[in-house]
Every structure is written in C-alpha cells, then in structure tokens.
C-alpha positions as CSV (number, residue, x, y, z in Angstrom):
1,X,86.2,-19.6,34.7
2,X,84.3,-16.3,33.1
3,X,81.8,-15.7,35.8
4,X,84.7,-16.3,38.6
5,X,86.9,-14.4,37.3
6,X,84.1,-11.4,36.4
7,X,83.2,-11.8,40.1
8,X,86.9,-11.1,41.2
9,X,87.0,-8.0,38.8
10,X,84.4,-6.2,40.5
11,X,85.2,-7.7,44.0
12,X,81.4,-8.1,44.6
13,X,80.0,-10.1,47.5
14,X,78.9,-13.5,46.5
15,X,75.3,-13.0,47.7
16,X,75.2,-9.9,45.4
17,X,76.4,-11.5,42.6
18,X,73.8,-13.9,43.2
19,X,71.4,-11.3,42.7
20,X,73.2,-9.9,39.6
21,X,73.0,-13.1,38.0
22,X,69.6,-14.0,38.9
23,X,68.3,-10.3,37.7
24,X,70.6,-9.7,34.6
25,X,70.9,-13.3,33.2
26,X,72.3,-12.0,30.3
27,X,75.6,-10.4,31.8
28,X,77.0,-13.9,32.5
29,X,75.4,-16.0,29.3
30,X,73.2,-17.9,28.3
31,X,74.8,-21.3,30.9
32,X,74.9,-21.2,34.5
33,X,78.6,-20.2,36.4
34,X,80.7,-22.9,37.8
35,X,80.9,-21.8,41.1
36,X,77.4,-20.4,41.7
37,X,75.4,-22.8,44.3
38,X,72.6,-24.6,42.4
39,X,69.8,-23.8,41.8
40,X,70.1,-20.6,41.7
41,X,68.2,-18.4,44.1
42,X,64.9,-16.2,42.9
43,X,65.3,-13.7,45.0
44,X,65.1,-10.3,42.9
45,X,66.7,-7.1,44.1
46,X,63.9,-3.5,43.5
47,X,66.8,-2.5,42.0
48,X,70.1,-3.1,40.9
49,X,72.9,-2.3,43.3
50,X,74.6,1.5,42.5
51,X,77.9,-1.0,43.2
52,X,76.9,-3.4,39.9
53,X,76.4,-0.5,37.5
54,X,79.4,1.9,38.4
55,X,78.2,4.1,35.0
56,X,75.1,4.8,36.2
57,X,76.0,6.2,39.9
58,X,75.4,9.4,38.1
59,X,71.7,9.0,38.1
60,X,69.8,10.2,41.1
61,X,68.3,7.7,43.3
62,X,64.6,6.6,43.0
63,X,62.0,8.9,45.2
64,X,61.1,7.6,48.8
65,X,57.8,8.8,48.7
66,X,54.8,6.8,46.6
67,X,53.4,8.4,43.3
68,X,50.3,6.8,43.3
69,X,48.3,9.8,45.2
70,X,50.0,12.1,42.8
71,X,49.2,10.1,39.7
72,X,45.7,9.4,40.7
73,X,43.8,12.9,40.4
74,X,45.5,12.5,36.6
75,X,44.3,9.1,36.0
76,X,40.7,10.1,37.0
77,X,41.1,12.7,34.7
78,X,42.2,11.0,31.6
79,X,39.4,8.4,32.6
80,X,36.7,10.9,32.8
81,X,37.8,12.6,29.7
82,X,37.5,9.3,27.6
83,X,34.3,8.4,28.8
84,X,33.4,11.9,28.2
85,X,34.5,11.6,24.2
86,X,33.1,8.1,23.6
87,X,29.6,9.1,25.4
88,X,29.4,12.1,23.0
89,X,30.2,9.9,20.3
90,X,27.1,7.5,21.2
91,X,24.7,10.4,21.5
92,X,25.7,11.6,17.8
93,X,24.7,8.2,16.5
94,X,21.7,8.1,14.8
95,X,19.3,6.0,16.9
96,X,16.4,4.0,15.1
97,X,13.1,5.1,14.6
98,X,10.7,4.0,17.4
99,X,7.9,1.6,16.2
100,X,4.8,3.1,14.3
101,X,1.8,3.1,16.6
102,X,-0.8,0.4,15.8
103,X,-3.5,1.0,13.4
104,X,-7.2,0.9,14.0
105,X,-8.6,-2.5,11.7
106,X,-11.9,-3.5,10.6
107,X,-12.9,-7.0,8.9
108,X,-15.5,-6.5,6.6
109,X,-17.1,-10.1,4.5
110,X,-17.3,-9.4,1.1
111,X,-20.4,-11.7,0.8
112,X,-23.2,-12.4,3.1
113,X,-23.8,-15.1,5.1
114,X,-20.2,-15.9,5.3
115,X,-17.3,-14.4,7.3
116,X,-14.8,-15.2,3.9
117,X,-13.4,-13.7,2.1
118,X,-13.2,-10.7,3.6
119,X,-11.6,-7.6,3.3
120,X,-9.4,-5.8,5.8
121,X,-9.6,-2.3,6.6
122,X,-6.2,0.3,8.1
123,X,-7.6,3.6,8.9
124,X,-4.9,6.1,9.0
125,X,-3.7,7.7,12.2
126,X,-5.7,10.9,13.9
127,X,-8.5,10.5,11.2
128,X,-11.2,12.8,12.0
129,X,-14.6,11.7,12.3
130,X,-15.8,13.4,9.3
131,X,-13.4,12.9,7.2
132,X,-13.4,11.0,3.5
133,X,-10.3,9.4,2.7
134,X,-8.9,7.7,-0.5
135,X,-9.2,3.7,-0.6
136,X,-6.1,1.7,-1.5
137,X,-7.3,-1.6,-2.3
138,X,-4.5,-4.4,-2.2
139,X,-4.6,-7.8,-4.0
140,X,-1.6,-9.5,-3.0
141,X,0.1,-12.1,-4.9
142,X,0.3,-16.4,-4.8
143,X,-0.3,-16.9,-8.4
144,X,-3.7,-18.1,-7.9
145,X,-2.5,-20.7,-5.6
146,X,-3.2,-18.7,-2.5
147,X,-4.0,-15.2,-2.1
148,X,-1.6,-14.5,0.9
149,X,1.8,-14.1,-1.5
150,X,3.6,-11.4,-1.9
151,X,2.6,-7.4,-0.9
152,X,2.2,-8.1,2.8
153,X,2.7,-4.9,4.5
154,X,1.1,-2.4,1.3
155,X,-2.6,-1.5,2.6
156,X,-0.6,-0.4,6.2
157,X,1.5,1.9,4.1
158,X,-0.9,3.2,2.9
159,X,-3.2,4.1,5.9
160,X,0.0,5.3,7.0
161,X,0.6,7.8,4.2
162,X,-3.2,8.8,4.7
163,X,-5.6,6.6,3.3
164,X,-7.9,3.8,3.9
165,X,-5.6,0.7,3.1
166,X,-7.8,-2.3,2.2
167,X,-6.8,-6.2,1.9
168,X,-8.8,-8.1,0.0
169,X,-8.8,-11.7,0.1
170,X,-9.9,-13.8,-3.1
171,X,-10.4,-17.2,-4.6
172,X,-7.5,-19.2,-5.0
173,X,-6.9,-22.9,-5.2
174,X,-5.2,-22.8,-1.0
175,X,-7.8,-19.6,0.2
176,X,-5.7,-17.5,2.2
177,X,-3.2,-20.3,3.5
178,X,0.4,-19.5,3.3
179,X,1.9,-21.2,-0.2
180,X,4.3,-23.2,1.9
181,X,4.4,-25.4,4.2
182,X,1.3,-26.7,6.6
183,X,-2.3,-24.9,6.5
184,X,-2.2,-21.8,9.2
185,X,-4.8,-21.1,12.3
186,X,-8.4,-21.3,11.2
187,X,-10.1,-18.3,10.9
188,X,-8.9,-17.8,6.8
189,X,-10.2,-18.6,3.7
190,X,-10.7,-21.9,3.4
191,X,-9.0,-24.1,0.2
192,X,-11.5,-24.3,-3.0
193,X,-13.0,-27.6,-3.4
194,X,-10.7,-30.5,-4.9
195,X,-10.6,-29.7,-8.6
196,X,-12.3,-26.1,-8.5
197,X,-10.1,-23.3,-10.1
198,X,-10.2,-19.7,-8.9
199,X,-11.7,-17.7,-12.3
200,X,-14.6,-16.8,-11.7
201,X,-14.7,-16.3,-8.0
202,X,-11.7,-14.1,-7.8
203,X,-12.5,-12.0,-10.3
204,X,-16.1,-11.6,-8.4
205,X,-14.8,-10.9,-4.9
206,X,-12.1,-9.0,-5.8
207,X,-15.2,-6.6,-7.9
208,X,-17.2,-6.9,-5.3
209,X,-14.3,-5.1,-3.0
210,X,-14.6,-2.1,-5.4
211,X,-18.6,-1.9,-5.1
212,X,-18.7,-2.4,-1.4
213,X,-16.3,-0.1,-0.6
214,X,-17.9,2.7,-2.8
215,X,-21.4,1.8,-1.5
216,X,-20.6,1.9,2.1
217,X,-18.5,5.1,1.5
218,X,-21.8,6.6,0.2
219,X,-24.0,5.4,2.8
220,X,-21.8,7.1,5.3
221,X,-20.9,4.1,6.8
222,X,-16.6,4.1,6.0
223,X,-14.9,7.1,5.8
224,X,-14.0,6.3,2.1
225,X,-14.5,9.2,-1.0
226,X,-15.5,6.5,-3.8
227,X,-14.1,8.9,-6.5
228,X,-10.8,8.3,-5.0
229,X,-9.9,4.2,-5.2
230,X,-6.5,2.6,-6.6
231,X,-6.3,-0.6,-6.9
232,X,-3.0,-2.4,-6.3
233,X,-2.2,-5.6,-7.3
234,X,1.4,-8.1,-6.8
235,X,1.6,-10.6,-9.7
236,X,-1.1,-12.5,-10.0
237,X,-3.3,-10.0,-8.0
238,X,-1.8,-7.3,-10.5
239,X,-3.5,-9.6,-12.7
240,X,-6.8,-9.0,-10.9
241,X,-6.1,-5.6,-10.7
242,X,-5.2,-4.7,-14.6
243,X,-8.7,-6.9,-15.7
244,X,-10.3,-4.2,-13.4
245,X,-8.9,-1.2,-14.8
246,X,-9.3,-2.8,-18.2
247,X,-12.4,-5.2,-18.5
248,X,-14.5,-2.6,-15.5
249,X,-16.9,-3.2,-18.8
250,X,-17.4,-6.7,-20.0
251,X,-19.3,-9.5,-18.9
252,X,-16.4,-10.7,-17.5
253,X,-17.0,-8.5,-14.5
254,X,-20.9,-8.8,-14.0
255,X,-22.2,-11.4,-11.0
256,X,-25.7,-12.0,-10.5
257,X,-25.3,-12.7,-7.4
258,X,-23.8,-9.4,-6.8
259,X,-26.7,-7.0,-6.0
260,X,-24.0,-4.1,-6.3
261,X,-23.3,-5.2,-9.9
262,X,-25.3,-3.1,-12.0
263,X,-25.5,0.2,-9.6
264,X,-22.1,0.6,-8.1
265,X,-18.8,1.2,-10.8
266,X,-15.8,-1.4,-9.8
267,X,-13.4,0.7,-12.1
268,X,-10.6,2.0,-10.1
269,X,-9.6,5.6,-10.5
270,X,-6.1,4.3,-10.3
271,X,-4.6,0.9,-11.0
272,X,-1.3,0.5,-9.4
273,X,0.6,-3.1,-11.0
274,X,3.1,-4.6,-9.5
275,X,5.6,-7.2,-11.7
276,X,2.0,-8.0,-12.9
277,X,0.5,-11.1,-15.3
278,X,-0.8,-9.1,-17.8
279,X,-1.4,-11.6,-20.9
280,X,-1.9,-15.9,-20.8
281,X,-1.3,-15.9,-24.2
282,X,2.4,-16.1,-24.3
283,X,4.2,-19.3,-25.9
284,X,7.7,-18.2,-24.4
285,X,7.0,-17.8,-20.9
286,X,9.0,-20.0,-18.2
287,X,6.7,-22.9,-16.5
288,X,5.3,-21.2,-13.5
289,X,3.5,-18.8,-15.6
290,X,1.9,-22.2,-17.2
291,X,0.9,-23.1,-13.9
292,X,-0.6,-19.7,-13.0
293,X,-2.4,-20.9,-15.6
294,X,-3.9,-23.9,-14.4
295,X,-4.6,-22.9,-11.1
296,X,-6.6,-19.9,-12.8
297,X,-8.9,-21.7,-14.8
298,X,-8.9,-25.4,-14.5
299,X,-9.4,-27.4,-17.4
300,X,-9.8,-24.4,-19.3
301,X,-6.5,-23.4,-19.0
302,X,-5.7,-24.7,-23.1
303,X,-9.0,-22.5,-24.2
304,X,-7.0,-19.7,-25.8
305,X,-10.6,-17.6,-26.1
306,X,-11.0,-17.7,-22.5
307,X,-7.0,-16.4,-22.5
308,X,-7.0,-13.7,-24.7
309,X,-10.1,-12.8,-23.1
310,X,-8.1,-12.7,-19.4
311,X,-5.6,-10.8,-21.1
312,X,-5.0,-7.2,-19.7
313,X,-2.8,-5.7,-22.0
314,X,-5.3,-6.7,-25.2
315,X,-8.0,-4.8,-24.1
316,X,-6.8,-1.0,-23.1
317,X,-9.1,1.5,-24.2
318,X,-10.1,5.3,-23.2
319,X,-12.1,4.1,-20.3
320,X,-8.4,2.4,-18.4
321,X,-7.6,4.3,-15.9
322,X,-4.1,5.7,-15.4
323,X,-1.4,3.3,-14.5
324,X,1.2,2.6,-12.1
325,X,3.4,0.0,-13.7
326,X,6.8,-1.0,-12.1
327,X,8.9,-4.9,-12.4
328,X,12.8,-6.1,-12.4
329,X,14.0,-6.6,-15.7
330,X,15.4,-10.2,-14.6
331,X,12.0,-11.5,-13.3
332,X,12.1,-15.5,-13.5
333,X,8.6,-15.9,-13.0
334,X,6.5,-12.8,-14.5
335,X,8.6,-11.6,-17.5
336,X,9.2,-8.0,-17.9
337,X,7.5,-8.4,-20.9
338,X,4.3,-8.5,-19.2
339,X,4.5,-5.0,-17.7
340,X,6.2,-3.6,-20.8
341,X,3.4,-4.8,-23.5
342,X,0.6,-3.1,-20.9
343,X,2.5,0.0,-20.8
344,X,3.1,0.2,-24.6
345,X,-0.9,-0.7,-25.2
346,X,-1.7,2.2,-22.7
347,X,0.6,4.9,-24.6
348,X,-1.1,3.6,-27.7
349,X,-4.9,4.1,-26.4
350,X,-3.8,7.1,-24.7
351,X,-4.1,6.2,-21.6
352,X,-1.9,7.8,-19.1
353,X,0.5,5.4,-18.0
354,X,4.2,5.3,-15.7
355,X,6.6,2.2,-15.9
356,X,9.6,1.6,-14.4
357,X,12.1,-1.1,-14.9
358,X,14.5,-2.2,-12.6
359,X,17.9,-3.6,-12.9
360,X,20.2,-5.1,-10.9
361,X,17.4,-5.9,-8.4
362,X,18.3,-9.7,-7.2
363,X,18.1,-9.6,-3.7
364,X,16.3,-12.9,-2.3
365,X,15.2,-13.3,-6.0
366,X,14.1,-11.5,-8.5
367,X,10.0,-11.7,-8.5
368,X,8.1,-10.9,-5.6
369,X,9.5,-8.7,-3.7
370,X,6.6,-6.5,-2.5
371,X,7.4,-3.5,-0.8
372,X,11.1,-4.3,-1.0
373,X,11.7,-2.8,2.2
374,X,15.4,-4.5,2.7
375,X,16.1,-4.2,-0.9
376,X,17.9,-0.5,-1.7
377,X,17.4,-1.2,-5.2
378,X,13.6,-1.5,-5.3
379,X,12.5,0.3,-2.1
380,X,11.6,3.4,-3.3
381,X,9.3,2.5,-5.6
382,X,6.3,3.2,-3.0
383,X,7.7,6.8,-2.6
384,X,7.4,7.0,-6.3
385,X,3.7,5.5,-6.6
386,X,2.6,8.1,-3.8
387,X,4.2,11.6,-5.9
388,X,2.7,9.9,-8.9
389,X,-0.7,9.3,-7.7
390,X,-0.1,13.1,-5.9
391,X,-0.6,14.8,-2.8
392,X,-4.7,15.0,-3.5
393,X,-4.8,11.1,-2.7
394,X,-3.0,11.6,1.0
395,X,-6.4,14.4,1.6
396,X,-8.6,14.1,4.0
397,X,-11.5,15.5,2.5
398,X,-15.2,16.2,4.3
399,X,-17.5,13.5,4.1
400,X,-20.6,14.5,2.2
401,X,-23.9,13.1,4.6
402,X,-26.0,11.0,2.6
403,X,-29.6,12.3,1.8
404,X,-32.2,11.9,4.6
405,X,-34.3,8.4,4.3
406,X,-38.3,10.5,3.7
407,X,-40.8,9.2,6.2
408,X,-42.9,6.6,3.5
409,X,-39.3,5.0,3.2
C-alpha cells in the first residue's frame, strides 16, 4: 500500500511516522493508511523531525532561549505609540459647546387682577444695572388655537444676543395649552369660553405687551429703551405682529379698558414676520388657513369687512415700520403668498422692507419651523434678522432716570 511502502522509503520509525501523519495529513491523502493503528494518535510534535524533511536540514535549528522578554520592551512600544496617535486624534476633535448658562426670567401679567396672560421676560447675560436694552417681543404661533405653537426658543435668543427677550401669551381658543394632546400643568392660560373666538382679546393683550413694556421701561422699572422694540411674530402671531406694525393706528388697536391705550404708542420700531398670515381674504388658500379663520373670529369668520380689515398686507402706509419678512416657498399651511404680497405692499408704500424665500426647506415639514435650529437650510435666518436689524439693537445703552415725583404729587 502507498503509506507502507512511503514508510519503508524513508525507513522511519513507526511512532514517528505516526506523528508525520498526524501533523502533515496531507503527505499521505486525504484516507487513513492501512496499517496505521486506529484511531490515530493526537499527539503533535513542536516540530517536524530534521529526519522527515531531509531538504530542510539546511536550516538552522530553532533558538533555545524564549523571545518573549526580547519582544516585550517592543510590544510596549508599539502599544504606547498607538495609544499615543489615537489619543492625539481625540484631542483634535472638535468637542461640543458646553451649555449656555441659565437666564434671569421675570413674569409679568399683562392685565390686573389676573396672573394671565402674561408675558415673560430673558434679561441678557452680565446686564448692568443701568443699562437700557432693546425689547424683542415674541408672539409665537398655534393658529389661534393655542398661543404656545411654534417659535419656542426666539425671546432666549434674543436675550442671548443682547436684549430683553419677551414672550407674550395671548387669546386663543386652547390659552397657552400645547395644540396636541392632553391640557399641560396648571399654571397657563386657561382655554376661552366654549364658543368664544380669540379677535378681540389677542389683539388687546398682545397691544397691551407693547404699552407695558414702554411704560415700565420709562418708569425705570425694566431695563428696556422703548425707542428700541421689534416685534416678532410665527404664523398666526406674525399675524399679530404685522396688524401691529400696520394698524398701530386704527380702532382696531384701541381698548378701553387699557389705561395705556391713549398715552403709550404699541407701534413697533421693528416688525420681524415669520411665514406669517398676512391677508383672510384669499379664495385659494388650503383649509387650515380657513380654520385659522374660524378660531380667529367665530361666527364672523364669513364677514369679509371684518377680513379685509384683519388684513396686514392691505393696509401698509408710511407709518409701517421696517420689516423682517422670511417663509419656505413650499409652505402647506401659510402660502408664500402671504409674505410675498406684504413685502411687495411695503416696496410700494416705501416702507423699508427684507424678504427672503426659501427653497428646498422640507425638513419635519415645511411650515413652522421656528428657529430651525436642526434644519441647515433655514437656520441662519436669525443671524440674518440680527445684521439686518444691526449692531445698535445688541447696545446696551444708559438708562435715562425718570424725572423726580415734586412733593404735592
């Protein structure tokens, strides 16, 4: 047989070529020889016999003495060396920005007698004691449903980039509850009454903001310059903001039971708008807008004299104030439209006016996106609002004491 007569060739002991088999399988096959004792053994030579491998008798014979303690020092090496590289690389990284340090807040009521609405007040950082900053005022949006919607976030960016940040709640038919899902904690503007729409309450409270803030400004009593207030509004509190900058005039804006109403202006210096509702009269709108609507007036959401008359963009004149205008060209809620026939009725009064469009802005839709801090298309419209409305705005300025109180008073 093969592996017998293989055996005989090389004259090998049977024990070794035992070992021969069991270590080079191959040299015999792929079946077991005849003649071998089975099973076969698993003992394993270190190494193959000199006497199996007559060509490589040449070689020199392994080292008696261990390698480890010479390879070791060069092991540590490599090791340290890697960890060296990869720790360098971590350090390079750019690590995220800590947190922002809390801001100071104050709750103010906009009416007396009642804790709601309110507005709430972010002071900037560091502000010194007599200083007078600019006012941001911030209506967010809900479309009159609530007026907790979208711009969460905008009155601390702007304490944050140097003035007084202010968040004004309103009227709407939920108060200040979130527009989904169950009521939240107590301590928020309450729901209006079963059937009650939101004109003309939010329109009052959100003038009433703009007095307030400029009266306790001049009293000495908020760190607040009244020459320098913006007004910011997200859809349907851009809605409330452009009747502001453009009906600051009218009856519309006049509440007896204001006392601020006929002393105190509540036109804003600026008007910042935000995908905003700017007319009620369009036909071609998609349904939410209708019920924007409806939750605005009521019953008198088919009076098209009461719309035309809620309608921002029909009634720019010289006395608007410039405007901040930005929206997505996609919107499925608020039509670009909106923004677009405001900023043409302000380049035709002669009003200064900025607008920007954006496209390919669909990130977690296309309407209400707020400060669009996770969307890289849309987030740097803030920085934009801030070197329009100019470094003057980010001042701290000296307060200017209010006169003495004489001695009859």
């Amino acid at each position: 047989m093969r592996a017998a007569a293989l055996l005989a060739a090389l004259a090998l002991p049977q024990a070794e070529a035992l070992c021969n088999w069991s270590w080079h399988p191959k040299r015999f096959g792929c079946q077991r020889p005849l003649d071998l004792p089975s099973p076969a053994p698993s003992v394993r030579p270190s190494h193959t016999p000199p006497s199996a491998l007559p060509a490589l008798a040449c070689l020199p014979p392994f080292p008696s003495f261990p390698l480890l303690p010479l390879l070791l020092p060069l092991l540590l090496l490599l090791l340290a060396a890697a960890a060296a590289f990869y720790l360098g690389r971590a350090s390079r990284r750019p690590r995220p920005p800590p947190p922002p340090p809390p801001l100071r807040t104050l709750d103010i009521p906009l009416w007396s007698g009642s804790a709601h609405p309110r507005m709430r007040l972010f002071f900037p950082p560091a502000l010194p004691a007599d200083a007078a900053c600019a006012a941001f005022v911030v209506l967010r949006g809900g479309g009159f449903y609530s007026c907790m919607g979208s711009g969460e976030g905008a009155a601390a960016w702007a304490a944050r980039a140097g003035m007084v940040g202010v968040e004004v709640e309103y009227a709407a038919v939920r108060g200040a509850q979130p527009i989904h899902g169950p009521a939240g904690a107590e301590g928020a503007l309450p729901p209006l009454p079963q059937g009650e729409a939101a004109y003309p309450q939010c329109v009052d409270d959100a003038c009433r903001a703009v007095r307030l803030l400029r009266k306790m400004g001049a009293d000495g009593r908020l760190p607040i310059d009244g020459a320098r207030v913006a007004v910011c509004g997200f859809s349907a509190g851009g809605h409330l903001a452009a009747l502001l900058a453009t009906r600051h005039e009218s009856a519309l804006t006049v509440s007896a039971k204001d006392e601020l109403s006929g002393m105190v202006s509540c036109r804003p210096d600026r008007a910042v708008l935000c995908y905003a509702v700017t007319m009620l009269t369009r036909d071609d709108d998609p349904e939410k807008m209708a019920n924007v609507a409806v939750n605005l007036l009521g019953a008198g959401c088919h009076d098209m004299r009461l719309k035309k008359a809620l309608s921002p963009a029909l009634h720019v004149g010289r006395a608007t104030p410039p405007l901040f205008i930005w929206c997505t060209a996609d919107d499925p809620t608020v039509p670009s439209a909106h923004s677009i026939a405001l900023y043409t009725a302000a380049r035709a009064a002669g009003v200064a006016a900025e607008l920007h469009v954006y496209h390919d802005a669909v990130k977690g839709g296309a309407h209400a996106q707020g400060m669009a801090e996770d969307n890289p298309c849309l987030r740097g419209w803030a920085d934009q609002c801030l070197a329009w409305l100019g470094p003057a705005w980010c001042a701290h300025r000296a307060r200017i004491a209010p006169p003495a109180a004489s001695a009859s008073q």
